[in-house]
Jmol script that loads the backbone (N, CA, C; Angstrom):
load data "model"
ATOM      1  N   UNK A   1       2.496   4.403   4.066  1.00  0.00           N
ATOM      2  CA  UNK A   1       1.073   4.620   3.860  1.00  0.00           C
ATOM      3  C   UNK A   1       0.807   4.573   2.369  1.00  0.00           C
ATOM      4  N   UNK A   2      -0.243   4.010   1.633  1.00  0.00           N
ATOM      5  CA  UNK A   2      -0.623   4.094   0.530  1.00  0.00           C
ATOM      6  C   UNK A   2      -1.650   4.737   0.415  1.00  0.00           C
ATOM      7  N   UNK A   3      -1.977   5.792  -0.201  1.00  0.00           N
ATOM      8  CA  UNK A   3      -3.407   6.370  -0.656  1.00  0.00           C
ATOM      9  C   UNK A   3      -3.941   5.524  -2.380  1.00  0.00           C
ATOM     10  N   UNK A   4      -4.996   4.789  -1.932  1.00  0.00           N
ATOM     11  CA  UNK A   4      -5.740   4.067  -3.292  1.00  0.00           C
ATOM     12  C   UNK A   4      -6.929   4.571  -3.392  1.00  0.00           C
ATOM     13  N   UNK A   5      -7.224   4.997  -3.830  1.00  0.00           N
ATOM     14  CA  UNK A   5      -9.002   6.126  -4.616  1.00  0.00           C
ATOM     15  C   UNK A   5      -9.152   5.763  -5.860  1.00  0.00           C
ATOM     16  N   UNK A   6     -10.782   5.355  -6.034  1.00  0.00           N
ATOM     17  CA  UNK A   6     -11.431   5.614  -7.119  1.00  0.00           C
ATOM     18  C   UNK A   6     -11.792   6.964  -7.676  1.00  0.00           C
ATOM     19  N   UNK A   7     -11.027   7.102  -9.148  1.00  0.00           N
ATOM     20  CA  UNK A   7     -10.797   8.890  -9.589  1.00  0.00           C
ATOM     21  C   UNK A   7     -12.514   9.302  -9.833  1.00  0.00           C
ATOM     22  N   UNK A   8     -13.718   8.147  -9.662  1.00  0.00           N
ATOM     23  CA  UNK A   8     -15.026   8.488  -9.742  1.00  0.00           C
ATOM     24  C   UNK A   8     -15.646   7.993  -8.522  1.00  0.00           C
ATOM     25  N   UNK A   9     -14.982   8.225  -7.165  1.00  0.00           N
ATOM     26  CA  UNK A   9     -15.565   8.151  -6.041  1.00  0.00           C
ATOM     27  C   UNK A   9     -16.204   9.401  -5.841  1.00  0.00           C
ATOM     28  N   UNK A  10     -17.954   9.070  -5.828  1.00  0.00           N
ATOM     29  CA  UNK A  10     -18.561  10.746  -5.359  1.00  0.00           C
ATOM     30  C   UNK A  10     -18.841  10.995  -3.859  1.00  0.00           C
ATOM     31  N   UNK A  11     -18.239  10.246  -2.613  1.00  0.00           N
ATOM     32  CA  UNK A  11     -18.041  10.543  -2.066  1.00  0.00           C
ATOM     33  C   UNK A  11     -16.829  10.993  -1.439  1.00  0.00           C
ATOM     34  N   UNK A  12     -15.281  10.261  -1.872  1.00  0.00           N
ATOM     35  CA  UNK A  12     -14.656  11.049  -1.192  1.00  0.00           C
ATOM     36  C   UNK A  12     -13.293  11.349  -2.669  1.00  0.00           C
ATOM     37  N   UNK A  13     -14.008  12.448  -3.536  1.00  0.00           N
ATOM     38  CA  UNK A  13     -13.556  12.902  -4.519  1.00  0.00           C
ATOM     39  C   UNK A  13     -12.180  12.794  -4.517  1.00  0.00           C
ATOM     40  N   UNK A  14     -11.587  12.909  -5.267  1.00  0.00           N
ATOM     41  CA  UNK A  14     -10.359  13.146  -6.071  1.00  0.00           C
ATOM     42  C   UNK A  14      -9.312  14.432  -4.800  1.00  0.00           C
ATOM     43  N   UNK A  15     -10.388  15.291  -4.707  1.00  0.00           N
ATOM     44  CA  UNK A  15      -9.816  16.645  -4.342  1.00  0.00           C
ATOM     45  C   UNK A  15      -9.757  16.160  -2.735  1.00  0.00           C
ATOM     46  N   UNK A  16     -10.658  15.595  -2.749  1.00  0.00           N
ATOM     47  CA  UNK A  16     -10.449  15.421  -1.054  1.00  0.00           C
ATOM     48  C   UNK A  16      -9.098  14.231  -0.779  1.00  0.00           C
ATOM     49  N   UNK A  17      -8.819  13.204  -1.786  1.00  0.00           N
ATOM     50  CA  UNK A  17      -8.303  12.521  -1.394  1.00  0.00           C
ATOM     51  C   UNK A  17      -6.362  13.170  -1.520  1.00  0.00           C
ATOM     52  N   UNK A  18      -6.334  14.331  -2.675  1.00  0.00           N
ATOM     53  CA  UNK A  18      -5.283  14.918  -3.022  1.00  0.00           C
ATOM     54  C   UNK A  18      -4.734  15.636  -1.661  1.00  0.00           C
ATOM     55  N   UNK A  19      -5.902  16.056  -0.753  1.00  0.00           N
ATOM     56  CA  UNK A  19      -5.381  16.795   0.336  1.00  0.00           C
ATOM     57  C   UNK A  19      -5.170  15.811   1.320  1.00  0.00           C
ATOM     58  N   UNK A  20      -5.413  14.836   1.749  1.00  0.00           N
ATOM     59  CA  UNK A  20      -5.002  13.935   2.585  1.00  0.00           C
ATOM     60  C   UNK A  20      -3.972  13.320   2.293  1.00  0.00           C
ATOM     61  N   UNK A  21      -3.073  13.025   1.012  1.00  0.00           N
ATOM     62  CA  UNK A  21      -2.018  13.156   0.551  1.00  0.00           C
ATOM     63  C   UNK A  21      -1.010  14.332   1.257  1.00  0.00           C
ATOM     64  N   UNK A  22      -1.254  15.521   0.707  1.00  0.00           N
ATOM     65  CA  UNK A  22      -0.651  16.703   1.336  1.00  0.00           C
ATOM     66  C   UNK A  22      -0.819  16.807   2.616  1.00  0.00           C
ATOM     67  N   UNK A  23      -1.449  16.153   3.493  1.00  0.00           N
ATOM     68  CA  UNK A  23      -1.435  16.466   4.777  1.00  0.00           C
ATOM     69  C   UNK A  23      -0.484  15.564   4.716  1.00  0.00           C
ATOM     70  N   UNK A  24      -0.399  14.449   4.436  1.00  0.00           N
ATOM     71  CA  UNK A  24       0.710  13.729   4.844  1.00  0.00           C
ATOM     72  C   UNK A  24       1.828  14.259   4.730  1.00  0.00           C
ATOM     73  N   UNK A  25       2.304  14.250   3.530  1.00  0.00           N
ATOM     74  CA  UNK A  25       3.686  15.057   3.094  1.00  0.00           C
ATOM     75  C   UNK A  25       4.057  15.971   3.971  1.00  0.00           C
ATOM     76  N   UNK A  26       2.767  17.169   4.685  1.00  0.00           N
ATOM     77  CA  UNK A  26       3.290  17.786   5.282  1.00  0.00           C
ATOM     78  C   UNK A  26       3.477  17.840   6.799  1.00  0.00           C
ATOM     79  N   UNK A  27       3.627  16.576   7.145  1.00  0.00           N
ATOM     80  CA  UNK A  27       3.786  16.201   8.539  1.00  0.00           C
ATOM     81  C   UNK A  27       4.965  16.128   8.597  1.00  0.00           C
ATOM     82  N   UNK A  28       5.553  16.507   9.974  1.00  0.00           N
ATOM     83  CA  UNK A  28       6.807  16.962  10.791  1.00  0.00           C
ATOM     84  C   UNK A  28       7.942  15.431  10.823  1.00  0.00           C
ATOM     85  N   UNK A  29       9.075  15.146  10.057  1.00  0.00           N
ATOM     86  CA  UNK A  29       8.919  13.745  10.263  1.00  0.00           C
ATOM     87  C   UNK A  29       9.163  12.607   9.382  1.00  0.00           C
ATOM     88  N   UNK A  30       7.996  13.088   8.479  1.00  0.00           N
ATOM     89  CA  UNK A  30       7.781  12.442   7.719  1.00  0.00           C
ATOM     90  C   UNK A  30       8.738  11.682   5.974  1.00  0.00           C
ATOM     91  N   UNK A  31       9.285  11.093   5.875  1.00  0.00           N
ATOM     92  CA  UNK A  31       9.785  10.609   4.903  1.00  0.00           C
ATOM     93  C   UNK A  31       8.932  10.660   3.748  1.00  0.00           C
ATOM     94  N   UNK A  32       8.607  11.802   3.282  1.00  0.00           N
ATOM     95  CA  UNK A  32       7.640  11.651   1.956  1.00  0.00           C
ATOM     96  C   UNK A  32       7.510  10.615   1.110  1.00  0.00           C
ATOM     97  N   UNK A  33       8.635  10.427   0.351  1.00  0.00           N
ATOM     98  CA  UNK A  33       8.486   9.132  -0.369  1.00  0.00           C
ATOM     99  C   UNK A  33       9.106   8.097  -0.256  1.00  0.00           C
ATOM    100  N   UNK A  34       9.271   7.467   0.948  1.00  0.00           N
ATOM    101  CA  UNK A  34       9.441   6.449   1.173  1.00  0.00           C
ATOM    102  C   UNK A  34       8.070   6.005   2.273  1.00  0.00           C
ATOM    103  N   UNK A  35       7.133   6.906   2.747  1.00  0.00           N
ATOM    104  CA  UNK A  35       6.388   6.587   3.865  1.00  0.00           C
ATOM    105  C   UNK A  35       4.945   6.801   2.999  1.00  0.00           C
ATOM    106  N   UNK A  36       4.841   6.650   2.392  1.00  0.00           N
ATOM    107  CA  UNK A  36       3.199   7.539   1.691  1.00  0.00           C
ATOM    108  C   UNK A  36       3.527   7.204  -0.010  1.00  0.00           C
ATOM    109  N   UNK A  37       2.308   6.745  -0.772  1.00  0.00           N
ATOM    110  CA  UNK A  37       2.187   6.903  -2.081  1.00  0.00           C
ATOM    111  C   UNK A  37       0.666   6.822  -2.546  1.00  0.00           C
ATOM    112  N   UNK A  38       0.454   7.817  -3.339  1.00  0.00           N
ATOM    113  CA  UNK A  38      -0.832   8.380  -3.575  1.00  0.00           C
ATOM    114  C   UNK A  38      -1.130   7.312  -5.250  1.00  0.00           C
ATOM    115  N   UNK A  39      -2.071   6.674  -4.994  1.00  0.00           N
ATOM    116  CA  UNK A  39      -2.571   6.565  -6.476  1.00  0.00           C
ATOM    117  C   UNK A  39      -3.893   6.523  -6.580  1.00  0.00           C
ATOM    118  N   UNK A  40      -4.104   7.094  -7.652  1.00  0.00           N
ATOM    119  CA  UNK A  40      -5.842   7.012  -7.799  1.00  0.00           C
ATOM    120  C   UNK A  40      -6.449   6.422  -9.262  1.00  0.00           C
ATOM    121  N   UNK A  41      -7.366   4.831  -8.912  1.00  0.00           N
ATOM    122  CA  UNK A  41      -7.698   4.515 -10.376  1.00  0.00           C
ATOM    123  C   UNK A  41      -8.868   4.880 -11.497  1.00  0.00           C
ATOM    124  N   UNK A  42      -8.716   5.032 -12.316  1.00  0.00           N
ATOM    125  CA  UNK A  42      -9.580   5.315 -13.128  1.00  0.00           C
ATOM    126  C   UNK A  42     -10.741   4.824 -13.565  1.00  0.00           C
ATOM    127  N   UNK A  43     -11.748   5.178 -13.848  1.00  0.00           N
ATOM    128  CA  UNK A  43     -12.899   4.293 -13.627  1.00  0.00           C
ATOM    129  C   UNK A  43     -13.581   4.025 -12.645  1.00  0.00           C
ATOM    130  N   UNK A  44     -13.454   3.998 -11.300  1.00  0.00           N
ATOM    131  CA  UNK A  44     -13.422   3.287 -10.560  1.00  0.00           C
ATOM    132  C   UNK A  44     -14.480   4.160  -9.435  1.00  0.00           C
ATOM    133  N   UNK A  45     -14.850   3.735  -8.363  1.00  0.00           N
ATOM    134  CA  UNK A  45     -15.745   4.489  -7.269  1.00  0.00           C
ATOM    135  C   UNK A  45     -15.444   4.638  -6.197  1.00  0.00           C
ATOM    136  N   UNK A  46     -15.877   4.561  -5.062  1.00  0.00           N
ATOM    137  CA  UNK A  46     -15.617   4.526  -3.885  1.00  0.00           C
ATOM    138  C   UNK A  46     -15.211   2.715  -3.474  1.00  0.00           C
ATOM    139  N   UNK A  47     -15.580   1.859  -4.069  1.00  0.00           N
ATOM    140  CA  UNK A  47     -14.851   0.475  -3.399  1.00  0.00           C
ATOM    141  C   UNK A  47     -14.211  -0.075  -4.308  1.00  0.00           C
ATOM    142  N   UNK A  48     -13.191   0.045  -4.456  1.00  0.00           N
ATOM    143  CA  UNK A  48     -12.005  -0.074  -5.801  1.00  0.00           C
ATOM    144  C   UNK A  48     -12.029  -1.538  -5.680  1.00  0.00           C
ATOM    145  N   UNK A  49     -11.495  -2.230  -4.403  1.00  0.00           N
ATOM    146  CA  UNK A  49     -11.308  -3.588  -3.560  1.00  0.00           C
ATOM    147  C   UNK A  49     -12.795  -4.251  -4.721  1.00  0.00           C
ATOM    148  N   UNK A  50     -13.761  -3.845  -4.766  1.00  0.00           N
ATOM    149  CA  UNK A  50     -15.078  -4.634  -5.160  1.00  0.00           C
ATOM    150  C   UNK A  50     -15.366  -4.390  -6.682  1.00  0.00           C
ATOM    151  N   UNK A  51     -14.828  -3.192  -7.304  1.00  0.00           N
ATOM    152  CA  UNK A  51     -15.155  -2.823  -9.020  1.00  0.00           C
ATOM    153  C   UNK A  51     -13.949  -2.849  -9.693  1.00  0.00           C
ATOM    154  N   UNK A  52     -12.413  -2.954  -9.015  1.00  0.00           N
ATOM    155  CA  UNK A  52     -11.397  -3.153  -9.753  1.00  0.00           C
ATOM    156  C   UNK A  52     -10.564  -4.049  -8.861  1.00  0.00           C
ATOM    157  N   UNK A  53     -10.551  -5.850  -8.642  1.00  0.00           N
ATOM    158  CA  UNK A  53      -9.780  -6.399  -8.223  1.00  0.00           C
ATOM    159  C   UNK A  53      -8.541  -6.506  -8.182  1.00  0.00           C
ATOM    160  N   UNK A  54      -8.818  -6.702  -9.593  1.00  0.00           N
ATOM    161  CA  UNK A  54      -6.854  -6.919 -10.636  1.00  0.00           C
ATOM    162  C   UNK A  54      -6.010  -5.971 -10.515  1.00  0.00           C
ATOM    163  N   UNK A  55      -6.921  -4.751 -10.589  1.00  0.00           N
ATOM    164  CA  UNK A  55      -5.656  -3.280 -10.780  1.00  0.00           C
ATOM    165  C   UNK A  55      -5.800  -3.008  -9.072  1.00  0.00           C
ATOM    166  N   UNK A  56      -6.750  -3.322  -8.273  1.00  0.00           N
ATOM    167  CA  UNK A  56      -5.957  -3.191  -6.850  1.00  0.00           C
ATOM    168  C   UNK A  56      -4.644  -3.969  -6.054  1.00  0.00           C
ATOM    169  N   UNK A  57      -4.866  -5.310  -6.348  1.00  0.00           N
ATOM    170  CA  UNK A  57      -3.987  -6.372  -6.699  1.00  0.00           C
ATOM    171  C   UNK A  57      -2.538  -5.738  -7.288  1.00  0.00           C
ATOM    172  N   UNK A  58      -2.453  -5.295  -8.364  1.00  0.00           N
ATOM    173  CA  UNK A  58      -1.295  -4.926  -9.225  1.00  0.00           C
ATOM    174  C   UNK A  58      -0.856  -4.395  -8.429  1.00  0.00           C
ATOM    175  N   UNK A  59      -1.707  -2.985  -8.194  1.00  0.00           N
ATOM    176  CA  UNK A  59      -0.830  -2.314  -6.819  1.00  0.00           C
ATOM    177  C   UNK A  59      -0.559  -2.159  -5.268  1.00  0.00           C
ATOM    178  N   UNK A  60      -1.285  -2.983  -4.653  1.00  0.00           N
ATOM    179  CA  UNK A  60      -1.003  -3.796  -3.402  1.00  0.00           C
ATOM    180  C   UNK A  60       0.313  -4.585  -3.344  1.00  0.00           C
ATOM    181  N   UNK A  61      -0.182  -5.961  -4.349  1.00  0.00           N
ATOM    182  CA  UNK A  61       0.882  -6.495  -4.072  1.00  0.00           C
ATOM    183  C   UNK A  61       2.223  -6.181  -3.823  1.00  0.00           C
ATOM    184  N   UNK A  62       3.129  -5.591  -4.893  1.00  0.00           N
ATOM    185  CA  UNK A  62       4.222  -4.906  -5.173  1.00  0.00           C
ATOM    186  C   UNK A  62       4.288  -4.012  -3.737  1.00  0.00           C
ATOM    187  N   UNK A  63       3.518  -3.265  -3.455  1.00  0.00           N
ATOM    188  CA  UNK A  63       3.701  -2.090  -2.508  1.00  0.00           C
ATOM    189  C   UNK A  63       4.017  -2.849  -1.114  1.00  0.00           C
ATOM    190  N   UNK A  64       2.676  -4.065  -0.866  1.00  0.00           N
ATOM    191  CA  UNK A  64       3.248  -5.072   0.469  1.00  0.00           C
ATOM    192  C   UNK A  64       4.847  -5.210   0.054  1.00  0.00           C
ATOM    193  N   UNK A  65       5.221  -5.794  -0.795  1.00  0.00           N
ATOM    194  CA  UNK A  65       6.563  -6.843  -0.946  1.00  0.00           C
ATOM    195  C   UNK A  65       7.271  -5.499  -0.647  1.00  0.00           C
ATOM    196  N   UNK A  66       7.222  -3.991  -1.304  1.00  0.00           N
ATOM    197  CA  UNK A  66       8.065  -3.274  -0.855  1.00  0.00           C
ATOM    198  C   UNK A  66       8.595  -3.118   0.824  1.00  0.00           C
ATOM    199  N   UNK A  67       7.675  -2.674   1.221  1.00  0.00           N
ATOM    200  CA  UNK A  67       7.135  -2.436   2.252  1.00  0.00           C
ATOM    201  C   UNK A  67       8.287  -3.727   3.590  1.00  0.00           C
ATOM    202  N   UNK A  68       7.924  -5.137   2.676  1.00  0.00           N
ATOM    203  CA  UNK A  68       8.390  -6.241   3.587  1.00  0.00           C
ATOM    204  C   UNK A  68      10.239  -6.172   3.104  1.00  0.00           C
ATOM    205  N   UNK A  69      10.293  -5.589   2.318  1.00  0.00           N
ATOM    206  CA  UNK A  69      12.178  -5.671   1.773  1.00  0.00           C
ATOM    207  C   UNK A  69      12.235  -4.797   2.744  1.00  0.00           C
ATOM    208  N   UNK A  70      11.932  -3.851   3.308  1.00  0.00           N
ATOM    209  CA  UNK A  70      12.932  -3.339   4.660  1.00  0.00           C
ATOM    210  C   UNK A  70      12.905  -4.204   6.088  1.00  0.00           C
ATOM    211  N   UNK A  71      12.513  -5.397   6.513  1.00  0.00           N
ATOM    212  CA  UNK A  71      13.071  -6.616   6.944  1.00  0.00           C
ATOM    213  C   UNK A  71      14.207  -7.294   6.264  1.00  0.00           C
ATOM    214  N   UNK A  72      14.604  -7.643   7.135  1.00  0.00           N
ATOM    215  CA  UNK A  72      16.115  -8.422   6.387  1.00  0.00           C
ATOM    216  C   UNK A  72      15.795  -9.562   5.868  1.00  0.00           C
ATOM    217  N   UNK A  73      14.836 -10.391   6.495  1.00  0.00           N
ATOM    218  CA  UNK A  73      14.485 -11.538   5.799  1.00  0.00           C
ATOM    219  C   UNK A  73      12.853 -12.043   6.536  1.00  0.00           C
ATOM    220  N   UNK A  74      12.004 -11.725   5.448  1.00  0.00           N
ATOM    221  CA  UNK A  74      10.838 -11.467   5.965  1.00  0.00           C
ATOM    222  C   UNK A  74      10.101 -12.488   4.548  1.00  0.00           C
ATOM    223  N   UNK A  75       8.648 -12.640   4.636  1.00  0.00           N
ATOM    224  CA  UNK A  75       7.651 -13.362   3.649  1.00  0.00           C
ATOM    225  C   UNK A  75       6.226 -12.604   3.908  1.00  0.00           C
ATOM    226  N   UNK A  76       5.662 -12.717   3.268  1.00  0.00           N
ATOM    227  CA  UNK A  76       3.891 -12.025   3.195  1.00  0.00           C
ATOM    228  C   UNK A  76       3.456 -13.463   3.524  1.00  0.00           C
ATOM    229  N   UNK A  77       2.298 -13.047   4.831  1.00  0.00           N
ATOM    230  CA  UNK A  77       1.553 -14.446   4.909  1.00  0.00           C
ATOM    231  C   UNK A  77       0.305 -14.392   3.777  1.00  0.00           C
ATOM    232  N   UNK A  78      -0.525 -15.412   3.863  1.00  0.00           N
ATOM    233  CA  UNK A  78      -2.116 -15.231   3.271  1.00  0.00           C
ATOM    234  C   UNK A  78      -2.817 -13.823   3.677  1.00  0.00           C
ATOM    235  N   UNK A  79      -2.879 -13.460   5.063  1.00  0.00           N
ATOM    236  CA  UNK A  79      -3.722 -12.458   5.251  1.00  0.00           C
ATOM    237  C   UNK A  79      -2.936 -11.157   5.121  1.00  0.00           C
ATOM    238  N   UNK A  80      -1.899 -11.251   3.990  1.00  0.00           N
ATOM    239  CA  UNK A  80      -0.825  -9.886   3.795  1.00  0.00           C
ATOM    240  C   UNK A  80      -0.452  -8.927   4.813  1.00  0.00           C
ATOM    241  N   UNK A  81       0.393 -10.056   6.183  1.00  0.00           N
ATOM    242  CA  UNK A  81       1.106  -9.489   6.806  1.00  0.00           C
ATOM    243  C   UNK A  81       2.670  -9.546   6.369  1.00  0.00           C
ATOM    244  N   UNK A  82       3.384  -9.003   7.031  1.00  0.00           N
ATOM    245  CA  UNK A  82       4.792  -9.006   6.578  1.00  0.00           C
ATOM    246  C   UNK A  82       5.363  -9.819   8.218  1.00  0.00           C
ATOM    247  N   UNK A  83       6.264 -11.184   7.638  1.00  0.00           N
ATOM    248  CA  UNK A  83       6.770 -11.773   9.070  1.00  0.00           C
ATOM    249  C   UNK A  83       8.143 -12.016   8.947  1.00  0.00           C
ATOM    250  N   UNK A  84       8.495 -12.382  10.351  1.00  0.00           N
ATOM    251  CA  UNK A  84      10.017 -12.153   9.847  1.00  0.00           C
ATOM    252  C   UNK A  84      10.458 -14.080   9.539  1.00  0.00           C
ATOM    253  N   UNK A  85      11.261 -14.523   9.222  1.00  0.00           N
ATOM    254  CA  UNK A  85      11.292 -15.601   8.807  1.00  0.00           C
ATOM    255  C   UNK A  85      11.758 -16.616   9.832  1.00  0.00           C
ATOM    256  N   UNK A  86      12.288 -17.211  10.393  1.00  0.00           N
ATOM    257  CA  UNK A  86      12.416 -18.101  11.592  1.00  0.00           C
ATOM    258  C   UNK A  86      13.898 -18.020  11.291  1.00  0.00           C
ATOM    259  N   UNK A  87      15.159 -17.973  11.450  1.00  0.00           N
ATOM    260  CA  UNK A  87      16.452 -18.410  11.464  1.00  0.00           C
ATOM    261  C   UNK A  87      16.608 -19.625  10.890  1.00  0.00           C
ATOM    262  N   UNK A  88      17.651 -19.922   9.956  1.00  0.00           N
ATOM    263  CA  UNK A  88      17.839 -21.267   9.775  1.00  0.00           C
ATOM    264  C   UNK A  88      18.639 -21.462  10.796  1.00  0.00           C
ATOM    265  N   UNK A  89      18.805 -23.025  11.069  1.00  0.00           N
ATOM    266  CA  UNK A  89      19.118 -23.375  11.630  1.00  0.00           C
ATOM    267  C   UNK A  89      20.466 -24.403  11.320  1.00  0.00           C
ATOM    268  N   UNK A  90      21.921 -24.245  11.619  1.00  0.00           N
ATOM    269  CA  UNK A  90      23.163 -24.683  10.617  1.00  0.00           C
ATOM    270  C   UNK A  90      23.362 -26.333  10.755  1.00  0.00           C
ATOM    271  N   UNK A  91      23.110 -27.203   9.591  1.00  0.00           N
ATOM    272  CA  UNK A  91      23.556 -28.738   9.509  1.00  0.00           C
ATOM    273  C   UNK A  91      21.661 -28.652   9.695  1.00  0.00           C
ATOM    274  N   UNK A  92      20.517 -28.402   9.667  1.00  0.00           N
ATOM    275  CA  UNK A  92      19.261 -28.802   9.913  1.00  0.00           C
ATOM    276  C   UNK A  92      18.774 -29.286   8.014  1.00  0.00           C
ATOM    277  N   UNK A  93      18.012 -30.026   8.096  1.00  0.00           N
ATOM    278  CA  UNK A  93      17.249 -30.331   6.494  1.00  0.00           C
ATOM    279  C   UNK A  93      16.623 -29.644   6.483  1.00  0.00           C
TER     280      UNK A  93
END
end "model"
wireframe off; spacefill off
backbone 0.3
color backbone group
């Protein structure tokens, strides 16, 4: 899970988004940091996706590709799914 917040979202503040964090963490189960990472950008509002492309980007990307290294051999499509790769196939071009 990734938590991404704008640190000047006035609807779902800082504080609210810190506890939905902690709820996570504190679920029964749960792999804290490997299953959940909280970041929140600066500047920014409630639609980060629409007032900060680049720095959502920065941290999407990386986090998908993480995310896809626990497949053994996997690729991100266009619509940033994680797939698994087809088998090669031995003596094929």
């Amino acid at each position: 899970v990734l938590l991404l917040f704008g640190a000047d979202d006035p609807w779902c503040t800082p504080a609210v988004a810190k506890r939905m964090h902690t709820t996570l963490v504190g679920r029964d189960g749960m792999d804290a940091p490997a299953a959940q990472r909280y970041i929140e950008l600066g500047n920014v509002g409630h639609c980060p996706n629409h007032e900060a492309p680049t720095a959502v980007a920065r941290v999407l990307l990386p986090w998908i590709a993480g995310t896809c290294s626990s497949l053994q051999s996997s690729t991100v499509d266009d619509d940033g799914q994680c797939r698994r790769k087809a088998p090669l196939v031995s003596g094929s071009d």
